[in-house]
N, C-alpha and C positions, 0 to 999 in steps of 0.2 A: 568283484565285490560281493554277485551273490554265493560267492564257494564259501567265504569270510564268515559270511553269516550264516550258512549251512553249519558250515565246522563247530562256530558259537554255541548254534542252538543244539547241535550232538554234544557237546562237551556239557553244555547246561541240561540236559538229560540223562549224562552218566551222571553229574554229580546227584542230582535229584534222586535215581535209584540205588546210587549206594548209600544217601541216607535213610531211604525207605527203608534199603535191605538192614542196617545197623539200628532202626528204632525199635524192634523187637529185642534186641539183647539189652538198649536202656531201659524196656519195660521190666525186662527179666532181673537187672541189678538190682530194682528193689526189692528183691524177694531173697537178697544174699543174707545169708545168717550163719554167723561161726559155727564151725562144727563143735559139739561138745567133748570128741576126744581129743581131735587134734590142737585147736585152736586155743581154749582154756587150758591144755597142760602146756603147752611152750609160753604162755602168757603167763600165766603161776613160775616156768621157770626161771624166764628173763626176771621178775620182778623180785625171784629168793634172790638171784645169782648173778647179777649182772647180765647185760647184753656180752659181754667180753668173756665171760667164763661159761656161760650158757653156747655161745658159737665155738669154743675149746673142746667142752667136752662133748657137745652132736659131734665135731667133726672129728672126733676121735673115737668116738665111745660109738658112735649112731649111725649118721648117713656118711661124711666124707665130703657133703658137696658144700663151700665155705659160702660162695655166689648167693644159694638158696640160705643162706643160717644168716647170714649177715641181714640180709632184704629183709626177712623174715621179723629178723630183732628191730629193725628200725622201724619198719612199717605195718606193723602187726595191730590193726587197733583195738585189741582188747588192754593193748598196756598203759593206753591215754583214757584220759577221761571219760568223753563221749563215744563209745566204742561205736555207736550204732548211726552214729554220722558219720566218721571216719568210715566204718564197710563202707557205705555207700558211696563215699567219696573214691576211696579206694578203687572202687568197682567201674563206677563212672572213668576215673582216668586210664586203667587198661584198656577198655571198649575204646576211649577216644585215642588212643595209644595205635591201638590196633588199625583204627579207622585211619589214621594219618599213615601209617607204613601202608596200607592198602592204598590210597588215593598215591603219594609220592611212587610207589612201584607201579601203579597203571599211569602216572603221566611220562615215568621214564620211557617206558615200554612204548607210549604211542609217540612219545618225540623222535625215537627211535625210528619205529617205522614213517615216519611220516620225510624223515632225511633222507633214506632210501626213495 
């Protein structure tokens, strides 16, 4: 019984420091702001040209890579209204993106060991 609640309170101390370690990069999300080369000309281009002809001709004329043109076109938020919420939303959900592939590959990892 006391191993049970050893292991509890180790587990409720990883989770505690990896979100210490992750509340510096939510700090830092607000401070994202488009870049003025890149971000304002793919915005200006999706909006002449479609999402559809705009990832045709990157991937022919530009980069090649369709994965980034596509994302890019949909979730770009200079092409929505509120561009300066969307960043931030944006910003927030890779961080929390990243934070959940981190916690699910550390509890694989220790289920793992812990069968052995």
């Amino acid at each position: 019984m006391k191993n049970l609640r050893i292991i509890s309170a180790q587990h409720f101390l990883w989770k505690v420091l990896l979100l210490l370690c992750i509340l510096p990069f939510f700090l830092l999300g607000f401070y994202t702001y488009p870049s003025v080369h890149d971000d304002y000309l793919s915005a200006n281009s999706i909006l002449k040209s479609g999402r559809l002809d705009y990832i045709v001709h990157n991937y022919y004329h530009w980069t090649g890579r369709y994965t980034e043109l596509v994302l890019k076109s949909v979730f770009s938020p200079l092409i929505y209204q509120d561009a300066f919420l969307l960043e931030k939303l944006l910003t927030t959900g890779v961080i929390l993106c990243v934070y959940l592939a981190f916690y699910i590959a550390c509890k694989i990892i220790i289920d793992k060991q812990q069968a052995f």
